[in-house]
N, C-alpha and C positions, 0 to 999 in steps of 0.2 A: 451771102451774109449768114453768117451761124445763127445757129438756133429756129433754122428754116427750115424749105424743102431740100435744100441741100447737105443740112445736117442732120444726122440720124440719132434721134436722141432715145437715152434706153428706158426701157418702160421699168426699172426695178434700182431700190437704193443700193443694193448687191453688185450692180454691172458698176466696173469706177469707171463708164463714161459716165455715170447719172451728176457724179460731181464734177466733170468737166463742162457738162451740160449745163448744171444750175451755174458756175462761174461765167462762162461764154454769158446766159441771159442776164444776169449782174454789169454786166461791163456794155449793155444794149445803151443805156442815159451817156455812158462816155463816146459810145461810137457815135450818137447823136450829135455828140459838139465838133464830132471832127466832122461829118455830113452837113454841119452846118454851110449855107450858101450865099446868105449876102444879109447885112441890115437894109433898111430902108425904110424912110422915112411915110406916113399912110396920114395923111392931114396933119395935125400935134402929136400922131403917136407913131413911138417908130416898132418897126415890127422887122421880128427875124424869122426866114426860110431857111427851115428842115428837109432834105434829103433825104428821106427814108422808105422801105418800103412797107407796104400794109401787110399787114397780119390775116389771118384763120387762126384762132382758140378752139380748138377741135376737145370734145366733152364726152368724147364715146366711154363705156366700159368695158366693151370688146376689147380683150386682148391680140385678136388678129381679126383679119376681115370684116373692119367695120365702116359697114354699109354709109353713118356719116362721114367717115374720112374720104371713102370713098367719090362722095358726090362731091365735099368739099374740094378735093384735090383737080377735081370736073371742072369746076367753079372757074377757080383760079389758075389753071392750066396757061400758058405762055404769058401770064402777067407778072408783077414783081411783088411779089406777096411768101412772107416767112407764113410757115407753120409753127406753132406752139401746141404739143399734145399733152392736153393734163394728166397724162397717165407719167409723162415721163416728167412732171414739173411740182413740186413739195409746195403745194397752198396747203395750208392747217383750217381746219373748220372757224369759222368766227367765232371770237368770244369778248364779251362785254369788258375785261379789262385789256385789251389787248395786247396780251402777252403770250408769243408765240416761240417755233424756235427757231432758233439761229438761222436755220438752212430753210427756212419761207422766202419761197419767189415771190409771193405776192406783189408787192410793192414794187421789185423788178417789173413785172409784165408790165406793170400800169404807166410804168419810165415809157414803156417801149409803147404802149397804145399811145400815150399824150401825144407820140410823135411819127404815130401814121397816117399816113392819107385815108385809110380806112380798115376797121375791125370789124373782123366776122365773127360770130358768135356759132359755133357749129355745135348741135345736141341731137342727140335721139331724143323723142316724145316718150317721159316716161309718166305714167296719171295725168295727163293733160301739162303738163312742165318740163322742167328740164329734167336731164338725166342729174345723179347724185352726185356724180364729178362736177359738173357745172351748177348746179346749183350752192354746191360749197364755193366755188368761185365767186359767183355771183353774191350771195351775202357777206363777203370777205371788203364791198365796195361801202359798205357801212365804216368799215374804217377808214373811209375818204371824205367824214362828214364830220370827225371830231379830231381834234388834238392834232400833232405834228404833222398829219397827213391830210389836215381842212386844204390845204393851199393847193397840194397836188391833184387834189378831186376838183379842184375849181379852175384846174386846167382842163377837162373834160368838156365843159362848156365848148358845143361847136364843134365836135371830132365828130366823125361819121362813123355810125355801126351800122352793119347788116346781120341778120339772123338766118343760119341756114338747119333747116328741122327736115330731121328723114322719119318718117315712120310706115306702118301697112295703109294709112289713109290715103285715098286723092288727094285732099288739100292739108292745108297747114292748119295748126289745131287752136281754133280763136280764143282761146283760154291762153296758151304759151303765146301768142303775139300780142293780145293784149296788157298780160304782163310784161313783154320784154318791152312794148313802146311805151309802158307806163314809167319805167323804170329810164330808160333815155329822157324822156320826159323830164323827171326828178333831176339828173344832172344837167339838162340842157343839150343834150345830144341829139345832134340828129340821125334820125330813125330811117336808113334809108330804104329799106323793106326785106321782106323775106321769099327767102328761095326753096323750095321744098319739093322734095322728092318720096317717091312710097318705096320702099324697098331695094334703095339702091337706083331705082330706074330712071326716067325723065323728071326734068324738075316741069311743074305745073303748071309754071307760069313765065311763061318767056319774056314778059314786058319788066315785069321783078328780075329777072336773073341779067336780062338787060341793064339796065338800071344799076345796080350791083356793077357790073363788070365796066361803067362809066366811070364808077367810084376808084377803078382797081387802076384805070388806066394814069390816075394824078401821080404825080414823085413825088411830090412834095407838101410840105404842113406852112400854114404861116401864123406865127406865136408869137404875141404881144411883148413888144419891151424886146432890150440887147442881150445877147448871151453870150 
């Protein structure tokens, strides 16, 4: 599936794979309808099965060797899970009239999260939070709460996130977990928990990275109403 682990996307708007790359994750909500699997009918409501595979949102600012892609890649290792690297992906900072430009993925990815079996959230611990790549991500979900895009954030409800945090600590830093299950919370997400690693090395908690990798093993989303 492009815009994966199999596709190598380029970290600069200089490289012209970087516009091959933002087109390929553009065209993710159409490969959706052709993945699409069956209607069927759930009591009075009929609900449709998506074929897709789950995601890693990798937030590093490491231009090489970075230690979150690293564990991420750990993570998801023989499962069916795309990468998306925000280094190599055009999100524009949030802004209150929301006018951005042309070449903003944003709205793409979130095509592609509504219709995975599960999203990882992968950041280094920067001040207790995200790193500054992902936390521009992460406020860019504000635009999922007004105007043209209220409908598509309210597809959110019920998709499953995990959060995977590397930093020098043993554990994961309850400041960034606490925000990111506040934040699932807010759209009705569920939080399925977080995996973290110090330095690249063992992640800490085996029953979490369990747990996670339960998530990774589904193929499939099921989504209210026919498509």
């Amino acid at each position: 599936m492009p815009c994966g682990k199999d596709f190598k996307m380029a970290e600069t708007k200089g490289n012209p794979a970087f516009a091959c790359a933002r087109q390929v994750c553009k065209l993710r909500h159409s490969v959706a309808m052709a993945h699409q699997k069956e209607n069927w009918h759930s009591g009075n409501d009929l609900v449709t099965i998506f074929s897709m595979p789950s995601i890693a949102i990798i937030g590093s600012v490491r231009k090489q060797k970075s230690k979150t892609g690293t564990i991420t890649k750990r993570l998801i290792a023989g499962y069916s899970c795309d990468i998306i690297d925000l280094k190599a992906c055009a999100v524009a900072p949030y802004n209150h009239e929301q006018e951005y430009p042309d070449e903003d993925e944003f709205i793409s990815v979130v095509h592609q999260i509504v219709y995975a079996p599960l999203t990882i959230i992968a950041t280094p611990v920067h001040w207790y939070s995200y790193s500054t790549r992902m936390k521009t991500f992460i406020d860019r979900f504000f635009d999922l709460r007004r105007s043209q895009y209220k409908e598509l954030g309210d597809q959110l409800k019920g998709r499953n996130f995990a959060l995977v945090s590397s930093s020098t600590e043993p554990g994961p830093d309850p400041t960034l977990v606490e925000a990111f299950s506040r934040f699932c919370e807010y759209f009705g997400i569920h939080y399925v928990g977080c995996a973290h690693a110090a330095s690249g090395g063992d992640f800490c908690d085996a029953e979490a990275v369990a747990r996670i990798q339960g998530y990774l093993t589904k193929e499939s989303v099921e989504m209210p109403g026919a498509f």
